[in-house]
SEKE-929751 format. One line per field, with one value per residue: residue number from 1; y negated, x, z negated of N, C-alpha, C in turn. Coordinates in steps of 0.1 Angstrom, whole numbers. Layout:
N
seq (NUM | ...)
nyy (Y | ...)
nxx (X | ...)
nzz (Z | ...)
cayy (Y | ...)
caxx (X | ...)
cazz (Z | ...)
cyy (Y | ...)
cxx (X | ...)
czz (Z | ...)
This chain:
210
seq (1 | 2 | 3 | 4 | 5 | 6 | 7 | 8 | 9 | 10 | 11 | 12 | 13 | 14 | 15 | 16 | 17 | 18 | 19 | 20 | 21 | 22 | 23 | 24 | 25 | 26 | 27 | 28 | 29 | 30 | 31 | 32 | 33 | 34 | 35 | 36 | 37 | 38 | 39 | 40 | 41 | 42 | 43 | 44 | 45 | 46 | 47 | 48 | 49 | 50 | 51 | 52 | 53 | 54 | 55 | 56 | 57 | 58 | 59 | 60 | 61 | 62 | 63 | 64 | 65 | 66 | 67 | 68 | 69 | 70 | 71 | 72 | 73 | 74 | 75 | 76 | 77 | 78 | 79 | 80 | 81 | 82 | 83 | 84 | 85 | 86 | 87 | 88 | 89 | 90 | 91 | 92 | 93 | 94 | 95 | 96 | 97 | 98 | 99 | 100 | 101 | 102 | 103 | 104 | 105 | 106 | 107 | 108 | 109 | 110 | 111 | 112 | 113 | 114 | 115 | 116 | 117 | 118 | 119 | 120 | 121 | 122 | 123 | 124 | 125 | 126 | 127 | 128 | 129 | 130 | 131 | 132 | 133 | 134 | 135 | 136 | 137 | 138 | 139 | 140 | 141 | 142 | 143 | 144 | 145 | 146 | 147 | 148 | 149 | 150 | 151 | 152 | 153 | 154 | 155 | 156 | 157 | 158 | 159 | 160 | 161 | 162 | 163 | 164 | 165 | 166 | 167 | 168 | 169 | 170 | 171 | 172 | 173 | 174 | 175 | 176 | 177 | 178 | 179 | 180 | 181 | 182 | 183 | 184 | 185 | 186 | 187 | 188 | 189 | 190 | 191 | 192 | 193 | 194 | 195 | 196 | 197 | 198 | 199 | 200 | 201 | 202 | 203 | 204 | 205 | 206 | 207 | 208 | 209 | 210)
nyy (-62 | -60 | -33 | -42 | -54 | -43 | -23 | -41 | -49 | -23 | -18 | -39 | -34 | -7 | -24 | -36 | -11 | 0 | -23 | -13 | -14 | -4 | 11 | 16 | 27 | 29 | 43 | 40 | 47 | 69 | 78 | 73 | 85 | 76 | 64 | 78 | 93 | 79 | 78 | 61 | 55 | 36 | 17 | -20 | -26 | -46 | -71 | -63 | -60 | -84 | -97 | -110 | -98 | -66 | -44 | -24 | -18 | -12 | 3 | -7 | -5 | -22 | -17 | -28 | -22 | -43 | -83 | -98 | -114 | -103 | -90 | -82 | -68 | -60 | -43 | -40 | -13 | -2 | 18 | 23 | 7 | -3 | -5 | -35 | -61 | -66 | -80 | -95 | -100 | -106 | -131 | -152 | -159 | -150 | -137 | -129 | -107 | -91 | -62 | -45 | -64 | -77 | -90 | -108 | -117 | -130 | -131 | -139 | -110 | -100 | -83 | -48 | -48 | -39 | -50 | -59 | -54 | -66 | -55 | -51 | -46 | -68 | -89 | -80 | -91 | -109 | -128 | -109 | -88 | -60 | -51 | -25 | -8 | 7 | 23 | 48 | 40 | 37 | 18 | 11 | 9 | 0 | -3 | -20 | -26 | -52 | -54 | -75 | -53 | -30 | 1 | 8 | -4 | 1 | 21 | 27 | 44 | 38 | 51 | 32 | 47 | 50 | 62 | 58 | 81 | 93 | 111 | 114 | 103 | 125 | 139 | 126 | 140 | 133 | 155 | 153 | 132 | 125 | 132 | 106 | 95 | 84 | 73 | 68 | 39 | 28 | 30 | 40 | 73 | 97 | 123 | 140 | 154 | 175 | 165 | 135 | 122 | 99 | 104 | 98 | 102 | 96 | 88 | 95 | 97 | 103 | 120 | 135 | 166 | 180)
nxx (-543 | -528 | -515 | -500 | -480 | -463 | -454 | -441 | -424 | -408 | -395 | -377 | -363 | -355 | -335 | -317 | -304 | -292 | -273 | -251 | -223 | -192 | -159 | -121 | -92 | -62 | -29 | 4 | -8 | -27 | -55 | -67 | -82 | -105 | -89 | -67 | -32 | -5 | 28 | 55 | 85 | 94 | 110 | 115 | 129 | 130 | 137 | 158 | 174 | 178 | 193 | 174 | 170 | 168 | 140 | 112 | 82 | 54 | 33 | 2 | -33 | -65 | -100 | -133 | -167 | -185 | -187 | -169 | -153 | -128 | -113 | -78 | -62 | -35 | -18 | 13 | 33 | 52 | 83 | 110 | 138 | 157 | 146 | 135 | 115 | 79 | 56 | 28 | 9 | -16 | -33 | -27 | 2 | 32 | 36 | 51 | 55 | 60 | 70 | 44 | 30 | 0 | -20 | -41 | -51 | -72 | -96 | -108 | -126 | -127 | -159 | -149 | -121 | -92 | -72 | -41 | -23 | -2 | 21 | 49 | 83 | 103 | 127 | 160 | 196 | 193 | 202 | 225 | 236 | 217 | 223 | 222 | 206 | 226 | 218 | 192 | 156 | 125 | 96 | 65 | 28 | -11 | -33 | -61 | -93 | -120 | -147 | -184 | -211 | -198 | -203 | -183 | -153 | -125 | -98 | -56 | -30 | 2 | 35 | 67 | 95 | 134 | 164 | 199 | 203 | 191 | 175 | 153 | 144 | 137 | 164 | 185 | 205 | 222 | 241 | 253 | 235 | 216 | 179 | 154 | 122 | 94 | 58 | 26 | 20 | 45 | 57 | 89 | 92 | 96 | 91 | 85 | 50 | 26 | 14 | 14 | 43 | 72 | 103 | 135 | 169 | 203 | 206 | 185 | 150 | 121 | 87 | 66 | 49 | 42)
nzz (76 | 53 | 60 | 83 | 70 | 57 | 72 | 85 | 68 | 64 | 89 | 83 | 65 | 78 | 96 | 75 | 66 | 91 | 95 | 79 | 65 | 71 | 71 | 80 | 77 | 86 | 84 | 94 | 118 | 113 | 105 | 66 | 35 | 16 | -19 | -12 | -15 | 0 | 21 | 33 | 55 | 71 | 87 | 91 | 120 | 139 | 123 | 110 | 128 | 140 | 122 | 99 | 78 | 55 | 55 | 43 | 58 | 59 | 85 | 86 | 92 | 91 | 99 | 102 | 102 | 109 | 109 | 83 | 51 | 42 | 15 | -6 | -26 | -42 | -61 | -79 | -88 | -92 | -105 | -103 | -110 | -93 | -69 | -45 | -47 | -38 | -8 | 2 | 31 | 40 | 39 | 55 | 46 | 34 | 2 | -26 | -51 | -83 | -103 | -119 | -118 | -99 | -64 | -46 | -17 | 8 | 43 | 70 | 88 | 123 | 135 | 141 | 152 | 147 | 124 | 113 | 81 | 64 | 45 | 24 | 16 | 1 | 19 | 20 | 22 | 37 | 68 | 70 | 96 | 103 | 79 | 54 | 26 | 1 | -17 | -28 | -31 | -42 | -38 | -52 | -46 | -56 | -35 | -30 | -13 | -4 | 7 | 19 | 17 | 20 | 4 | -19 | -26 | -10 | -20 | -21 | -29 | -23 | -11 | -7 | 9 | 5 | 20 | 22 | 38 | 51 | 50 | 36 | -2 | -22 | -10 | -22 | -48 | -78 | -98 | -126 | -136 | -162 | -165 | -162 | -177 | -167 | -165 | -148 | -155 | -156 | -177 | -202 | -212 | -235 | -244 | -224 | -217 | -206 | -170 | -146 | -139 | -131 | -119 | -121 | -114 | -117 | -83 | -71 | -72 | -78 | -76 | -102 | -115 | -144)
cayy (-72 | -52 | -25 | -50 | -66 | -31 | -17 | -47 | -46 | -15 | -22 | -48 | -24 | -2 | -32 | -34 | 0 | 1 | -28 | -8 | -19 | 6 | 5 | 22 | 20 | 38 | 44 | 46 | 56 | 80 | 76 | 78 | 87 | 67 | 69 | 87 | 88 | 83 | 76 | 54 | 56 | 27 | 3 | -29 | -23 | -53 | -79 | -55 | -65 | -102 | -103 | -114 | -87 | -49 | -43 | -15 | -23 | 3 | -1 | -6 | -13 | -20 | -21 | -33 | -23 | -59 | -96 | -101 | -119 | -91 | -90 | -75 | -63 | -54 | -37 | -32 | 0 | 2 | 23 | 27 | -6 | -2 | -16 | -46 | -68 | -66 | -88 | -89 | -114 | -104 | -139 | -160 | -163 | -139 | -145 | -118 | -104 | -83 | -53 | -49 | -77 | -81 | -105 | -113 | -126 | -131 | -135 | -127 | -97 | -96 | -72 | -33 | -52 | -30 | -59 | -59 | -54 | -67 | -54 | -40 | -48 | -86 | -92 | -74 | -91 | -118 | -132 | -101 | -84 | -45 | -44 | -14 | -10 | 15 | 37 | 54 | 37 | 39 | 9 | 20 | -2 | 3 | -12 | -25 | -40 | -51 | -65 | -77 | -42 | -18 | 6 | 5 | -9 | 9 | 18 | 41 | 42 | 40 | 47 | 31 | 57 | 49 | 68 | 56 | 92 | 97 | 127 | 113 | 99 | 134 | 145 | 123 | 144 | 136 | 165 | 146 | 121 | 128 | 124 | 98 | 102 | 72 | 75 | 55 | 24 | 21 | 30 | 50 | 85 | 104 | 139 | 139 | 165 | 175 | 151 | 132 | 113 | 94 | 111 | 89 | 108 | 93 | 84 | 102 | 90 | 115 | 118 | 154 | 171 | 189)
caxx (-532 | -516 | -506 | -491 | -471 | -461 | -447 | -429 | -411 | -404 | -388 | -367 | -352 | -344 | -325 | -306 | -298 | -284 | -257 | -243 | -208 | -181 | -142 | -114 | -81 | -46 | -13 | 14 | -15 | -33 | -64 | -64 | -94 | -102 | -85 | -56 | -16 | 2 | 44 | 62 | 95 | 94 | 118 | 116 | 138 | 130 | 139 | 168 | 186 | 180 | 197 | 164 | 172 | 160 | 125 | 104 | 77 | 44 | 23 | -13 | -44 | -82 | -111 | -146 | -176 | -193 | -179 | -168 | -144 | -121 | -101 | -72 | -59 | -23 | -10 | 30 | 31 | 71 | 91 | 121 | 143 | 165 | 133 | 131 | 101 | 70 | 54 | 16 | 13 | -24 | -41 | -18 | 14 | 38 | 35 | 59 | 58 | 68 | 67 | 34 | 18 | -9 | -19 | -49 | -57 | -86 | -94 | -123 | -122 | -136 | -162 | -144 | -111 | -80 | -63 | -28 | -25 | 12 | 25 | 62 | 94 | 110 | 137 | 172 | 210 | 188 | 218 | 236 | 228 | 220 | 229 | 210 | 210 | 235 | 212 | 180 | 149 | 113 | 87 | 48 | 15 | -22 | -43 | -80 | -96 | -132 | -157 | -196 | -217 | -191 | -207 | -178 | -140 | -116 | -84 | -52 | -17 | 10 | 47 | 76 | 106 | 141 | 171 | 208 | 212 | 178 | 168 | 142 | 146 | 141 | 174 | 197 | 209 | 233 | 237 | 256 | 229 | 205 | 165 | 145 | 110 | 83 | 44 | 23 | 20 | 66 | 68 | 94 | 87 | 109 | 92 | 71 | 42 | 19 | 9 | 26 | 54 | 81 | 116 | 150 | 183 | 211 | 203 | 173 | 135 | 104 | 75 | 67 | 39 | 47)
cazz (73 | 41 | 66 | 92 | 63 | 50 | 80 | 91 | 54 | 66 | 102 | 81 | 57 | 92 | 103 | 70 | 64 | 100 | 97 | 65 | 64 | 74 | 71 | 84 | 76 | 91 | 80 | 105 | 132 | 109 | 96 | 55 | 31 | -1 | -29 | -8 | -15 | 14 | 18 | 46 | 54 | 77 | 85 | 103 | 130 | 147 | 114 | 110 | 142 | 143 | 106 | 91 | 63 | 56 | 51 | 46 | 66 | 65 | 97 | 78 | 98 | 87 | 108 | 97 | 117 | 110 | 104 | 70 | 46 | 36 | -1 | -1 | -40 | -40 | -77 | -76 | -98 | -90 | -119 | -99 | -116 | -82 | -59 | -45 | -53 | -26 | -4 | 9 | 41 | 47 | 40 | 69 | 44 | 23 | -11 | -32 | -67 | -90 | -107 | -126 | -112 | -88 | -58 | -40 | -6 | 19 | 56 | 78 | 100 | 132 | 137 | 152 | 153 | 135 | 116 | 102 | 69 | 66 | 31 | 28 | 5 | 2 | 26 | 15 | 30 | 50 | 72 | 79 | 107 | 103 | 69 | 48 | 8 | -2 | -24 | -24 | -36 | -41 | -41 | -47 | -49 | -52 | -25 | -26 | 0 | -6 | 19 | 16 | 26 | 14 | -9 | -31 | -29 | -6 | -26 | -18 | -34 | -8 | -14 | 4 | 3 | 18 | 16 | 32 | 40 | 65 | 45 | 21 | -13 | -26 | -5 | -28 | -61 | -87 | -106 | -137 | -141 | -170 | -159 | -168 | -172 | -167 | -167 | -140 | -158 | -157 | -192 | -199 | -221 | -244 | -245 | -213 | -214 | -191 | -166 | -134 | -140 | -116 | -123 | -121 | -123 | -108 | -72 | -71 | -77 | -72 | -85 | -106 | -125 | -149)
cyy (-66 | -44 | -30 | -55 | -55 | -27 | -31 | -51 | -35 | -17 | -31 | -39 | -13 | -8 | -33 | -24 | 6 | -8 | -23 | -14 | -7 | 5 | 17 | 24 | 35 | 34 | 50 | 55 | 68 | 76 | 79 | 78 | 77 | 70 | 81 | 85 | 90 | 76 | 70 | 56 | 45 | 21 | -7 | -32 | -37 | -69 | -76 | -59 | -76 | -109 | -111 | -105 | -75 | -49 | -28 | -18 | -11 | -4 | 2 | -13 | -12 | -22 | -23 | -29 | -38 | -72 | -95 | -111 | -107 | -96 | -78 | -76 | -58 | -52 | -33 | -22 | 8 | 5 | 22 | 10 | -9 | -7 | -26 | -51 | -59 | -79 | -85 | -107 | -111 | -119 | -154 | -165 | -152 | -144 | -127 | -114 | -88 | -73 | -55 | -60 | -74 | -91 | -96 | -119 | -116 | -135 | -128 | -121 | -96 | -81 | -60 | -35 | -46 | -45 | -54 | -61 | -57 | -66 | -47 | -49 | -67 | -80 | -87 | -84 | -99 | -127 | -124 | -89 | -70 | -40 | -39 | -14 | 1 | 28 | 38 | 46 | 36 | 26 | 14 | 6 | 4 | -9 | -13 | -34 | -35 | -58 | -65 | -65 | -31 | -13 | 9 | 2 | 4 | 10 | 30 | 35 | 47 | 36 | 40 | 36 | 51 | 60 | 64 | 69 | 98 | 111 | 125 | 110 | 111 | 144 | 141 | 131 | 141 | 144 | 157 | 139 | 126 | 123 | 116 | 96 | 85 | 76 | 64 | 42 | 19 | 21 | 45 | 62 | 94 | 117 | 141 | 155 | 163 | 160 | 148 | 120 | 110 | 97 | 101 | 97 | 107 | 84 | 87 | 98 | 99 | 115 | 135 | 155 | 184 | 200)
cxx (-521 | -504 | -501 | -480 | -464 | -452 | -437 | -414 | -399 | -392 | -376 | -358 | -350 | -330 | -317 | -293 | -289 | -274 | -253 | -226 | -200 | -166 | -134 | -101 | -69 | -35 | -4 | 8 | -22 | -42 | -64 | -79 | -95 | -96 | -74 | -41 | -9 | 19 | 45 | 76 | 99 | 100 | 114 | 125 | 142 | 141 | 158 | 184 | 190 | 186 | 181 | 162 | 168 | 143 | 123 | 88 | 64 | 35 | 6 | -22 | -57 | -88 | -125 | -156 | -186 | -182 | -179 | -155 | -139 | -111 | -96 | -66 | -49 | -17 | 3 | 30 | 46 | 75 | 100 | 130 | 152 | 160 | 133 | 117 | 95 | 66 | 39 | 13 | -3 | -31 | -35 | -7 | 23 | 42 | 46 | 52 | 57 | 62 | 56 | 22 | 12 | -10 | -30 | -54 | -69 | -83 | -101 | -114 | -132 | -143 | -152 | -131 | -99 | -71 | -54 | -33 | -9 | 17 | 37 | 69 | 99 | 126 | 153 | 183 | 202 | 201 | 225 | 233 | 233 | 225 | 218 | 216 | 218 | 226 | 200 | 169 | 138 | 103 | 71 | 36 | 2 | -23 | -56 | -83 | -112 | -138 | -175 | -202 | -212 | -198 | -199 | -164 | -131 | -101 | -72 | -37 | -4 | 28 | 55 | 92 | 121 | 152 | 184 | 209 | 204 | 171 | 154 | 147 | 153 | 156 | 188 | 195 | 216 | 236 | 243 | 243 | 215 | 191 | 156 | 133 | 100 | 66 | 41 | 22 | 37 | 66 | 74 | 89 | 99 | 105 | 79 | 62 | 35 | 13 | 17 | 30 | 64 | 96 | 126 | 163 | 192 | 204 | 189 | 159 | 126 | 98 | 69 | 58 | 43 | 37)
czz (64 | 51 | 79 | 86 | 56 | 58 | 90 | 79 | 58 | 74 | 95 | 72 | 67 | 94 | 92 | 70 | 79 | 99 | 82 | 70 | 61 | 75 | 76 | 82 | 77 | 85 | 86 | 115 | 127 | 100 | 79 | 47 | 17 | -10 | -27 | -13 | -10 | 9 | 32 | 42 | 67 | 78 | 95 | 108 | 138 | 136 | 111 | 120 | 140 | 130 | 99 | 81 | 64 | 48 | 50 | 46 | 69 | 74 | 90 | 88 | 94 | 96 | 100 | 107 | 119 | 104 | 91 | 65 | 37 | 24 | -1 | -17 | -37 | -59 | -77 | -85 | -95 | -103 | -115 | -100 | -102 | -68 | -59 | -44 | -40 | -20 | 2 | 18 | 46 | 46 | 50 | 64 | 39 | 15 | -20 | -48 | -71 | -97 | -119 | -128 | -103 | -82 | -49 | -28 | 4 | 33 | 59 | 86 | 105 | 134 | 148 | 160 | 146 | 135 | 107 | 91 | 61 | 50 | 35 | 16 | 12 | 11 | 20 | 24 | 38 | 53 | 81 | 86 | 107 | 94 | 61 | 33 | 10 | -11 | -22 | -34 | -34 | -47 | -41 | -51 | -50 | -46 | -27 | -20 | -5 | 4 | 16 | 25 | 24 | 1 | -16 | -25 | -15 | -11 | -21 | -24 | -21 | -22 | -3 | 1 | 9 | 6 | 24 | 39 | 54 | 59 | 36 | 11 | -24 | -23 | -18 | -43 | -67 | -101 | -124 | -143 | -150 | -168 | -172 | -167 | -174 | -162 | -153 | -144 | -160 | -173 | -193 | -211 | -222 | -245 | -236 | -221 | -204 | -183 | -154 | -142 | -127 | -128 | -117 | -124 | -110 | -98 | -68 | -76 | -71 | -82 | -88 | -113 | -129 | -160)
């Protein structure tokens, strides 16, 4: 009887250890790794047209390999004072905010289903149809998404870049403009040292280790 009650313990921690909980998650059609830092330059083209304003708009998808109620962790970590707020629409509304704040939402996910992950910039010129910002700016966020089964958090820092000019952010220079140096947490620093920092001079916004 022991070794009937032994080995069906067993067979049951099989059947756990097989539905382990798996995730997946893409960025603009490309798979990304944890703890990765990826860039969009995305617009929504479609919002764009219809005058419903300028977006930048990253195509984010998750997949789950089992049913869960998925949390979704959004940190604005914007330095660039010239960014507009964000938005995260993943729990069935868009709720906005602001720089240095966080926001929260839930929603199951069908098992082996890639679900939107609808995060991008607040609406710019809503009204006028095809109008784009005039200068170059950079919005960034961390992401964590948690689900029951995950052996730990999935997180990844995503920028969103634009530029009027189509070249990149990095493309615009103004040689005049004295740089401004800020740390990841958006404070600014007066005799950087080593380290990464997000640079500001002029028109210009990149991010540099020095």
């Amino acid at each position: 009887m022991k070794k009937l009650l032994l080995l069906a313990a067993v067979a049951c921690l099989g059947l756990s250890a097989g539905a382990q909980q798996t995730i997946k998650v893409t960025v603009e059609g490309q798979e990304i790794q944890n703890n990765a830092t990826v860039q969009s330059y995305n617009i929504n083209e479609a919002a764009l047209a219809a005058g419903a304003g300028f977006q930048l708009d990253p195509e984010v998808m998750v997949t789950i390999s089992e049913e869960a109620e998925v949390t979704v962790t959004a940190l604005n970590t914007t330095v660039d004072v010239s960014a507009p707020n964000l938005q995260l629409c993943f729990g069935g509304q868009c709720v906005q905010f602001e720089k240095g704040r966080s926001l929260t939402q839930k929603k199951v996910v069908a098992a082996g289903q890639a679900t939107p992950l609808i995060f991008d910039t607040v609406p710019l010129f809503a009204g006028e149809q095809g109008k784009e910002p005039d200068y170059a700016f950079i919005a960034a966020a961390t992401i964590t998404i948690a689900a029951a089964g995950l052996d730990s958090d999935f997180v990844f820092n995503i920028e969103l870049l634009y530029n009027p000019g189509g070249a990149g952010v990095e493309g615009l220079v103004e040689e005049s403009a004295a740089p401004v140096y800020y740390n990841l947490q958006g404070q600014k620093v007066t005799n950087p040292e080593k380290g990464i920092y997000v640079v500001k001079a002029g028109k210009e916004v990149k991010k540099v280790i020095l």
